[in-house]
C-alpha distance (Angstrom), angle and dihedral (degrees) to the residues before:
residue distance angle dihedral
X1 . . .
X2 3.87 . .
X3 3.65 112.4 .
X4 3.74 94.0 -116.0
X5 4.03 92.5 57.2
X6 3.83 83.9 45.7
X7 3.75 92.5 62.4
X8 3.60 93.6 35.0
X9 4.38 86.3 57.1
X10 3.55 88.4 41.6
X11 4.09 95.5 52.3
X12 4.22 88.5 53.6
X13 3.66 92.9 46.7
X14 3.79 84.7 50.1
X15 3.78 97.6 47.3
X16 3.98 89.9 44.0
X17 3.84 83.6 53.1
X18 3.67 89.8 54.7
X19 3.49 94.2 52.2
X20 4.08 93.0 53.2
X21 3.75 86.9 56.2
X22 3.46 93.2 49.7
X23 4.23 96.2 46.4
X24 3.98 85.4 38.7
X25 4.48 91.3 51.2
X26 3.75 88.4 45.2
X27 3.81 95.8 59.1
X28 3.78 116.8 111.4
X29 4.11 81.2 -121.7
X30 3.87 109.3 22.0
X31 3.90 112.9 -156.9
X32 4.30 92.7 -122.7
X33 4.33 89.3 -163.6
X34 4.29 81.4 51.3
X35 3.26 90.8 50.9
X36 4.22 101.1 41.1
X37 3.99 81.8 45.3
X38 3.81 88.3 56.4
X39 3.88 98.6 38.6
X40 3.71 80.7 53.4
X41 3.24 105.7 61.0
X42 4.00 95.9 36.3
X43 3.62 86.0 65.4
X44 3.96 93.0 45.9
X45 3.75 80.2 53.3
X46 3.63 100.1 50.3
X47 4.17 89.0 41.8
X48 3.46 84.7 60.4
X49 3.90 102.4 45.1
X50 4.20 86.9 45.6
X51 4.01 81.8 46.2
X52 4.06 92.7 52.5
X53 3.50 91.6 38.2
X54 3.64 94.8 62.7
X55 3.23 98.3 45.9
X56 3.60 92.0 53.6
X57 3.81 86.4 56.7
X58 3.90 94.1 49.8
């Protein structure tokens, strides 16, 4: 996969991440290990995109 569609896959992933948190937060009883779990891995994803992103700079 070309590193451009990479970042691009990894950006909606991220964004669809970001909605789970929000739809998890706004239940009358959010599930807080859910929610870690899924603030987690949104910042492994971003890591990654920042990661890619520099090294499609350098």
């Amino acid at each position: 996969m070309p590193l451009d569609a990479r970042i691009a896959s990894l950006e909606e992933r991220h964004a669809a991440l970001e909605r789970r948190i929000m739809d998890e937060d706004r239940r009358p009883a959010p599930d807080a290990m859910e929610l870690s779990r899924l603030k987690i891995e949104k910042l492994r994803l971003k890591e990654e995109m920042e990661r890619l992103r520099h090294h499609r700079v350098h």
